[in-house]
Z-matrix of the N, CA and C atoms (Angstrom, degrees):
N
C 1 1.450
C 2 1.525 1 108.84
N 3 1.642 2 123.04 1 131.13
C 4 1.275 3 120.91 2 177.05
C 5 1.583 4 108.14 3 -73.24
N 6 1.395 5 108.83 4 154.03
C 7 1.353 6 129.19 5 164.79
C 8 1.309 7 100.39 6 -28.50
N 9 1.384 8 117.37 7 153.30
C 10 1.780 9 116.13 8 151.65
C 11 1.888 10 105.73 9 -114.86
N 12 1.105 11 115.62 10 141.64
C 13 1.445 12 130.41 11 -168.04
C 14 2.079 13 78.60 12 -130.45
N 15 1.435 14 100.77 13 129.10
C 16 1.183 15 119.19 14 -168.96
C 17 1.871 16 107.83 15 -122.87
N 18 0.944 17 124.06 16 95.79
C 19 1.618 18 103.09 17 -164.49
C 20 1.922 19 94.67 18 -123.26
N 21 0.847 20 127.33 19 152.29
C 22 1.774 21 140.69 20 -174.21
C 23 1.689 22 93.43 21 -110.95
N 24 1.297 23 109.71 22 151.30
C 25 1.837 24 109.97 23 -159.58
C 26 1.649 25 98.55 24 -89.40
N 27 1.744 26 114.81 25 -3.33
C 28 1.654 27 93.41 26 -172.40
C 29 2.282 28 87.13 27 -120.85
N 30 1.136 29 91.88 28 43.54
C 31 1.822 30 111.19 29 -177.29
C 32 1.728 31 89.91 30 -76.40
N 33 1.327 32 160.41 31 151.42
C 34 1.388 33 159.19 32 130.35
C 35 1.650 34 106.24 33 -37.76
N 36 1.090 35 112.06 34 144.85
C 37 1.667 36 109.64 35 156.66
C 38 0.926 37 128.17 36 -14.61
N 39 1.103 38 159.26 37 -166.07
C 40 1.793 39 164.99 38 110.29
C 41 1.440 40 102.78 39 -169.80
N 42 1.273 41 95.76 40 150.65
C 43 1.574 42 123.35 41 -171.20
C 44 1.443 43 94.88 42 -76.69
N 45 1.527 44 124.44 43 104.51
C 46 1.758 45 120.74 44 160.40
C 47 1.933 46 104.64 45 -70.47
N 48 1.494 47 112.82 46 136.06
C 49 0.976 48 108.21 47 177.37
C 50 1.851 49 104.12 48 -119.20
N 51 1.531 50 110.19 49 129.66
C 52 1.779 51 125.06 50 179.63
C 53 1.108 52 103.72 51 -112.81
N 54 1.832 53 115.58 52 161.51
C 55 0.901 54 126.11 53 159.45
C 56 1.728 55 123.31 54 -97.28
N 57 1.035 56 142.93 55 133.22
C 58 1.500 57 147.29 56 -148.05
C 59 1.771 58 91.24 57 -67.55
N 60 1.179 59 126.01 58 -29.01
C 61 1.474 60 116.35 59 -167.01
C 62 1.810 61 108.15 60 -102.13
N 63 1.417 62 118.44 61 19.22
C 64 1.482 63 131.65 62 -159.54
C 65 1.518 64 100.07 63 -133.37
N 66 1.289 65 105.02 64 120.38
C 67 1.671 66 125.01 65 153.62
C 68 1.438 67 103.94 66 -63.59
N 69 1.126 68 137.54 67 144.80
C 70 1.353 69 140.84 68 167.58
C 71 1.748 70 119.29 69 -147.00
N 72 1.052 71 134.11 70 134.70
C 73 1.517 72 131.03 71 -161.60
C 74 1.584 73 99.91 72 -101.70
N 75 1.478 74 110.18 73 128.80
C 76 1.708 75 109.18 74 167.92
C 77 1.198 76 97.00 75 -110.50
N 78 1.368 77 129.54 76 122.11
C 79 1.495 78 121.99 77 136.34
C 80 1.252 79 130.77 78 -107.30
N 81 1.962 80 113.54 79 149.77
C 82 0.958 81 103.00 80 -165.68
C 83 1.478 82 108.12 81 -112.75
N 84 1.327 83 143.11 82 133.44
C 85 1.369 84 137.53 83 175.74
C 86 1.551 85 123.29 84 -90.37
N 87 1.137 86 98.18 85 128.27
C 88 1.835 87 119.87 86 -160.18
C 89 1.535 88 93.75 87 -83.92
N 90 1.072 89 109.17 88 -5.80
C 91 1.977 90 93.69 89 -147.60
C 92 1.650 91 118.60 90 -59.42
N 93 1.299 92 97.29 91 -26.50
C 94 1.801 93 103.02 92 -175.95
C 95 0.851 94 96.97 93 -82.56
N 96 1.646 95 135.47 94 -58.50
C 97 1.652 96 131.39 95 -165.84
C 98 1.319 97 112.69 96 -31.41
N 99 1.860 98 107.50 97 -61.83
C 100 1.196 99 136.94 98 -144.55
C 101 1.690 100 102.51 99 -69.33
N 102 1.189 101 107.98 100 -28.47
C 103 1.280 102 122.98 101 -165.60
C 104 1.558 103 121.38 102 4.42
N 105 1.281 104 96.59 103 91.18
C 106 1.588 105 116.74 104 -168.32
C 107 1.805 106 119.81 105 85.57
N 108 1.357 107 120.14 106 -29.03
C 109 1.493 108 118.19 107 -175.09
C 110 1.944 109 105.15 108 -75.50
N 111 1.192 110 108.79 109 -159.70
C 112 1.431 111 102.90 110 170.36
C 113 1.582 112 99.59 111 -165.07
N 114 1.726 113 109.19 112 164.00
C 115 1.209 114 109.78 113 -159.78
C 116 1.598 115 100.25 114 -88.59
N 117 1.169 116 107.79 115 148.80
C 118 1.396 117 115.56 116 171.13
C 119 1.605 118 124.28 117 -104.65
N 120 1.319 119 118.10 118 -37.15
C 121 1.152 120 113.23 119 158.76
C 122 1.930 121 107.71 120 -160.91
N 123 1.388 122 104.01 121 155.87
C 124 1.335 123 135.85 122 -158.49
C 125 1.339 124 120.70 123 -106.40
N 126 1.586 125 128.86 124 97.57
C 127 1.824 126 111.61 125 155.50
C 128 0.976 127 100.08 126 -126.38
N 129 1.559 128 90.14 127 169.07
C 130 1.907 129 112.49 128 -158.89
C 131 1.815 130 78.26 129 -141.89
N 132 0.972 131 83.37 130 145.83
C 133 1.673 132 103.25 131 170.46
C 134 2.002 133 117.87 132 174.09
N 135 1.414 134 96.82 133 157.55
C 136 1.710 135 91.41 134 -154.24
C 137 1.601 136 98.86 135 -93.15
N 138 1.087 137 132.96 136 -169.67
C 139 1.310 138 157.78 137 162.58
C 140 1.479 139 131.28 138 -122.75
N 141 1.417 140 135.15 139 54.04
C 142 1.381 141 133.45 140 -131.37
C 143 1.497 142 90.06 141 -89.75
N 144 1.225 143 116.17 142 106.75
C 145 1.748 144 119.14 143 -174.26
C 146 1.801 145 95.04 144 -102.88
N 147 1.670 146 130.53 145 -29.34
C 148 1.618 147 93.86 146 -157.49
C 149 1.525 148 79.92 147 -122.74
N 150 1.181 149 155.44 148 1.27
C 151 1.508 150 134.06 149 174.97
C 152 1.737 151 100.06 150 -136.32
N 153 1.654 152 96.75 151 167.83
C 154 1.479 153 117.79 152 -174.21
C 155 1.508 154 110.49 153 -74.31
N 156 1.779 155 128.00 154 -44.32
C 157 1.384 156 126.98 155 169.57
C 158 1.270 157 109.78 156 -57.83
N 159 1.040 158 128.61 157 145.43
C 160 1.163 159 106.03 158 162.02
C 161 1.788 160 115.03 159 -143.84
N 162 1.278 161 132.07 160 137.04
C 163 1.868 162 137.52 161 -165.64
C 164 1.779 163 103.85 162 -39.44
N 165 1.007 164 86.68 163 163.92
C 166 1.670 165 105.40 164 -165.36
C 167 1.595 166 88.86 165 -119.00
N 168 1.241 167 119.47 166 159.07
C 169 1.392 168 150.92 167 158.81
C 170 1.231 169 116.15 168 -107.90
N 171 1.660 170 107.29 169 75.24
C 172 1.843 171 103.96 170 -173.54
C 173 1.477 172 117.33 171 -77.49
N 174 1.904 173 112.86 172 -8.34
C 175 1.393 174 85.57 173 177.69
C 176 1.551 175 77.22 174 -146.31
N 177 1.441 176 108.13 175 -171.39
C 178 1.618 177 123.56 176 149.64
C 179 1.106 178 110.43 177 -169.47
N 180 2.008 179 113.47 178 154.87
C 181 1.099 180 90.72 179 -179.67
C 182 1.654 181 72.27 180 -160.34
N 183 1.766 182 103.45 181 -176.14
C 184 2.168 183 118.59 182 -178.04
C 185 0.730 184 97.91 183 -169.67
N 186 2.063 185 105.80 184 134.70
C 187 1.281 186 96.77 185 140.17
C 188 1.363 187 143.11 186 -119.59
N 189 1.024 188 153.86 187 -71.21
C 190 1.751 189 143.17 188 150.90
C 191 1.579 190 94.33 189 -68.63
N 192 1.426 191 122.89 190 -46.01
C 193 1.494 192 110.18 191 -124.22
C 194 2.204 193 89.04 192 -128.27
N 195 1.185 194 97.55 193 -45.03
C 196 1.495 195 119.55 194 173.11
C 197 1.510 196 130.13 195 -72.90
N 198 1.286 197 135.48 196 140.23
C 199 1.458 198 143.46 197 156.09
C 200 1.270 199 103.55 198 -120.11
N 201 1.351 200 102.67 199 134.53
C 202 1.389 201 114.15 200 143.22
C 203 1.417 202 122.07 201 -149.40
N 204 1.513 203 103.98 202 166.08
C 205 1.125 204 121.91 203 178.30
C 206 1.815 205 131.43 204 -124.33
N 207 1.238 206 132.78 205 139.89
C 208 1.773 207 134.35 206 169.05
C 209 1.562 208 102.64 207 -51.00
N 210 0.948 209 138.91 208 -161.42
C 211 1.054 210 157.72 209 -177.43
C 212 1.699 211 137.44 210 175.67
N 213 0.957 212 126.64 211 87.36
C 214 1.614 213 112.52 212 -141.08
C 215 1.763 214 87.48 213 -142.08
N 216 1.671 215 122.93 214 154.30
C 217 1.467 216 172.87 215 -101.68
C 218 1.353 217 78.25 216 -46.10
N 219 1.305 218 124.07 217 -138.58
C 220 1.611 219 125.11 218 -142.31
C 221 1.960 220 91.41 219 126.89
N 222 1.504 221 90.83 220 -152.87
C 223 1.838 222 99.72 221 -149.80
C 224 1.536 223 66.03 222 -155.84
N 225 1.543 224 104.83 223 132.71
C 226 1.798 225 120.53 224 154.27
C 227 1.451 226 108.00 225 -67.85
N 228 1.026 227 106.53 226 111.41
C 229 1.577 228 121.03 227 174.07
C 230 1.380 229 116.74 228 132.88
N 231 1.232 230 102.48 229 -34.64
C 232 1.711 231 131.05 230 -170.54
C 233 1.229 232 112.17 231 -43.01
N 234 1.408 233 122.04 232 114.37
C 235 1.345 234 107.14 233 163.02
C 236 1.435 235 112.80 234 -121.66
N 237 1.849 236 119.73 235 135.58
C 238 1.327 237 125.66 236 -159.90
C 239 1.608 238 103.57 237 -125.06
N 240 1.354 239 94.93 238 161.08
C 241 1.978 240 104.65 239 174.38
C 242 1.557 241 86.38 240 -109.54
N 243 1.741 242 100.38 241 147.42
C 244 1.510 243 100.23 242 179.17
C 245 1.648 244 73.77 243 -148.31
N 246 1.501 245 86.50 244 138.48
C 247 1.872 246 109.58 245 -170.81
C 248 1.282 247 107.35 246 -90.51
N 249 1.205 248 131.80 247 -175.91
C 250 1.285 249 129.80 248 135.91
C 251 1.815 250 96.95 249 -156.62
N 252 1.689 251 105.96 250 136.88
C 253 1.465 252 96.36 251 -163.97
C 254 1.416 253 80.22 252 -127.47
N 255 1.529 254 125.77 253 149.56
C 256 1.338 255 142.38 254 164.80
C 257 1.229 256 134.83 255 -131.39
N 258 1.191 257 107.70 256 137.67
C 259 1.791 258 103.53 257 -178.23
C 260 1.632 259 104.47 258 -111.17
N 261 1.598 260 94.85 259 145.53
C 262 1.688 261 80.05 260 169.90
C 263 1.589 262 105.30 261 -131.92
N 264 1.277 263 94.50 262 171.63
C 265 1.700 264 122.26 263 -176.23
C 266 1.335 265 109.25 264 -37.58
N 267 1.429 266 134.89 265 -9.45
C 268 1.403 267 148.61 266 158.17
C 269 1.346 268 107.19 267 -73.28
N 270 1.246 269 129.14 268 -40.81
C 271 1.292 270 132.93 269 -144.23
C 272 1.643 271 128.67 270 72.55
N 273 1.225 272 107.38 271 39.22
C 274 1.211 273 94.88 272 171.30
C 275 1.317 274 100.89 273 -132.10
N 276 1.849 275 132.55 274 170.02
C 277 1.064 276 133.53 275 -145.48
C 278 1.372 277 119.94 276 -152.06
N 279 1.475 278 124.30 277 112.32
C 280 1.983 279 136.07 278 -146.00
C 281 1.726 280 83.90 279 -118.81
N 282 1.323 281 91.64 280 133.96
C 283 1.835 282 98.18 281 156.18
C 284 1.923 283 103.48 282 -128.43
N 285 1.303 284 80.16 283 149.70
C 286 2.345 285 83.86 284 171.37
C 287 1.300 286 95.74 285 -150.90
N 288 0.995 287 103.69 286 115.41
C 289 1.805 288 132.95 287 155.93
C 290 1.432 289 111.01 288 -46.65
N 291 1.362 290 127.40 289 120.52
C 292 1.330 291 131.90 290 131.91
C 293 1.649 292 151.83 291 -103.56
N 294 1.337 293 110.91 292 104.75
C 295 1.415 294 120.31 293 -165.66
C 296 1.519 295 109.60 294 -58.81
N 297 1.719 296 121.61 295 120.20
C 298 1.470 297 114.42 296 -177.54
C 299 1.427 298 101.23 297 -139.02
N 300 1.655 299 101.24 298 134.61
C 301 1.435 300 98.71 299 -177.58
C 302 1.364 301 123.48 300 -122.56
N 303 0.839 302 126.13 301 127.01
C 304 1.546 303 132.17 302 -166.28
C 305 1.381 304 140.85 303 -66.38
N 306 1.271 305 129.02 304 79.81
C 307 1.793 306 129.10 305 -137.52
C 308 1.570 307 101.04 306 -124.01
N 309 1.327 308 124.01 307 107.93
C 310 1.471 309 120.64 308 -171.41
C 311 1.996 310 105.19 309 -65.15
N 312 1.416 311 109.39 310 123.94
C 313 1.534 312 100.20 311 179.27
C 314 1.106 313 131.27 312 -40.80
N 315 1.826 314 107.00 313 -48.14
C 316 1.663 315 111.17 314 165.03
C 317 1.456 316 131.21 315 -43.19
N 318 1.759 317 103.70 316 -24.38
C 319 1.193 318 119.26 317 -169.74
C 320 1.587 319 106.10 318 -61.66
N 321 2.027 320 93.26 319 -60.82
C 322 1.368 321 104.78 320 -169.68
C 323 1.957 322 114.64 321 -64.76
N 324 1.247 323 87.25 322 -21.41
C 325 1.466 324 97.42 323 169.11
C 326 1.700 325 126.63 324 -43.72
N 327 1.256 326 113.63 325 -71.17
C 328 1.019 327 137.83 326 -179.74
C 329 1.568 328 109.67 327 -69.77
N 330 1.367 329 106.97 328 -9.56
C 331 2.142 330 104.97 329 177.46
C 332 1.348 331 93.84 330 -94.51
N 333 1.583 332 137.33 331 -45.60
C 334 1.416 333 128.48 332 -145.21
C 335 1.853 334 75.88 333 -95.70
């Protein structure tokens, strides 16, 4: 079972840190934004701005109030924006960026 990474949509930035060989789950919770509407539909997709590999989106999925997404390989070093854009049953439409950076465990292993 992948990690779950749990983030609320009015959370500040922070750097999520993966390992290149780890699926990991982000979800994001709508519930305050939404305040009373519900989501209708969900994409997640990355932005690979500083390396050539770049993370996969192995799954996604929502439900009224929630997104989430898989998260799978990347590039050691890599650091990526992973979106998630939503529309809801109102019609209107929220995106939130997540910064994830890619650190092989053995790596961090062997520094600390």
């Amino acid at each position: 079972m992948a990690a779950e990474n749990i983030i609320t949509y009015h959370e500040p930035d922070k750097i999520w840190v993966k390992d290149p060989n780890e699926a990991e789950k982000y979800t994001i919770n709508w519930a305050n934004w939404l305040k009373g509407d519900t989501i209708s539909s969900s994409d997640w997709y990355s932005n690979d701005s500083t390396t050539i590999s770049g993370i996969t989106v192995a799954s996604e999925a929502n439900t009224t109030t929630t997104a989430s997404a898989t998260i799978s390989s990347g590039y050691h070093g890599g650091k990526y924006v992973l979106s998630n854009r939503i529309v809801t049953a109102a019609g209107f439409t929220k995106e939130k960026k997540l910064i994830i950076k890619v650190v092989d465990s053995e790596y961090r292993r062997l520094c600390n």
